[in-house]
N, C-alpha and C positions, 0 to 999 in steps of 0.2 A: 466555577468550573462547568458549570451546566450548560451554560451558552457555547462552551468549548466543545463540549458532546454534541451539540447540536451543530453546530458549526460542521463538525466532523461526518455525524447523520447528513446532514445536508451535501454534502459533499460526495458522500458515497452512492447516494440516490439518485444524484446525476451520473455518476459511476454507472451503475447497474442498470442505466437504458441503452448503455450499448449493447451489453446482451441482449435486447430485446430489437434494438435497429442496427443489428448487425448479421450476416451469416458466420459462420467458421474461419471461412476464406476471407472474408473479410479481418477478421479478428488477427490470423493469422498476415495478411499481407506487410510486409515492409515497402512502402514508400519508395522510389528512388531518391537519395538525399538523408533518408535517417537511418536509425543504424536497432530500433527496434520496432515493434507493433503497437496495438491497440491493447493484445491480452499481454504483451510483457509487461505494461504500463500497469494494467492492473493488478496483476502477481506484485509486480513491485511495490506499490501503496500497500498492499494486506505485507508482504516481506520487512519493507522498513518497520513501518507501524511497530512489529509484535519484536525486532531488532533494539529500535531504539529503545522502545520503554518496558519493553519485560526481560531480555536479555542484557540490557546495562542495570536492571535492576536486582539482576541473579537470580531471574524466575522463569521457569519453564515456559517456552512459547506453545503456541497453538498450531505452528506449523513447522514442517515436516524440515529434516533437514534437508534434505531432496529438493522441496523447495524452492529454503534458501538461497541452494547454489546455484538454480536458474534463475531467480529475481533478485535478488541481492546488488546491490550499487557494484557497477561495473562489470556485469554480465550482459549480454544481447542473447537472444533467441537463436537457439542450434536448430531448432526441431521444429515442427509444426507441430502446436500442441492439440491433443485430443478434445474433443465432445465431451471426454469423464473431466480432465483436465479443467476446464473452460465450468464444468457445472461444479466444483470444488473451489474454485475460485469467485464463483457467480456466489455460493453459499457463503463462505467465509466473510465479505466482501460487507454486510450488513452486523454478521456474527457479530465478528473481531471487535466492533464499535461494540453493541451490546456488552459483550463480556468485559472492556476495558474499562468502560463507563461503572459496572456493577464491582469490578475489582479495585479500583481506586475509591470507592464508596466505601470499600470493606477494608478501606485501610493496609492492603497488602504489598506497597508502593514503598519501604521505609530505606531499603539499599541503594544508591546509584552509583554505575562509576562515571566520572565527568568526562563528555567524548566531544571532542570538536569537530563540528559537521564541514562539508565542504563547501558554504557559503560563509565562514570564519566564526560563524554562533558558535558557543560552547555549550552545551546541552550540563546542565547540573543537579538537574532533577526530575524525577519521572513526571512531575507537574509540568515543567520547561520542556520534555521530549512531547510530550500530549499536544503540549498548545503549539510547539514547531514542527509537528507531524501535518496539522491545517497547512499549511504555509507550503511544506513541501506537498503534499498532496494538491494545491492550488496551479505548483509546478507544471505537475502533471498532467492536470485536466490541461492547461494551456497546451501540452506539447500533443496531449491526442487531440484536441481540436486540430489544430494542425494540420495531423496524418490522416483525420477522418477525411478532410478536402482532397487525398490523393487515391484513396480506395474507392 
């Protein structure tokens, strides 16, 4: 699993230079043609993440329910999100890896309920959600590549 964590680390590292080659407005703009942003994209990776495998695993997530209901699979962006927003998210966004990587170490992983995701996987174990978390996060970098060409 350690390559998995890293795979994961790596992935969010790339993540987190858009906040540093991005402004707000940028963060904020929707595209003509898509139907969310740069920072929904990434609310959403920290969202699913802490959904799939600590929430099917009946374990208290890290984030908020508030949240959820903005990033969560099939939500788009109401609002233009905040500067506090954007640094909560910017935090989390390395955290979340951290803490998932140290709590599956400590063994705290032992419930799951089995959820079929929307590319037809069946997720059956908080081991299966971790390593199909890469995979969908790989999604996503691809779609804000994308949107980054249009802002």
């Amino acid at each position: 699993m350690q390559d998995t964590f890293e795979v994961n680390r790596t992935s969010r590292k790339m993540l987190s230079s858009y906040f540093e080659n991005y402004t707000l407005e940028q963060l904020n703009k929707i595209p003509e043609g898509f139907s969310n942003n740069l920072i929904w994209n990434l609310g959403h990776v920290i969202v699913t993440q802490q959904l799939l495998v600590y929430k099917l695993s009946g374990l208290p997530m890290e984030v908020s329910d508030e949240m959820v209901e903005k990033y969560r699979k099939g939500t788009k962006p109401e609002h233009d999100v905040t500067q506090a927003e954007v640094d909560e998210i910017k935090a989390l966004l390395l955290k979340s890896v951290d803490q998932l990587e140290a709590d599956y170490n400590n063994g705290i992983f032992v419930n799951y309920q089995e959820y079929p995701t929307s590319t037809g996987y069946i997720l059956k174990s908080a081991k299966g959600a971790i390593e199909f978390n890469n995979f969908h996060e790989g999604l996503h970098i691809g779609i804000m590549m994308s949107i980054r060409k249009f802002i």
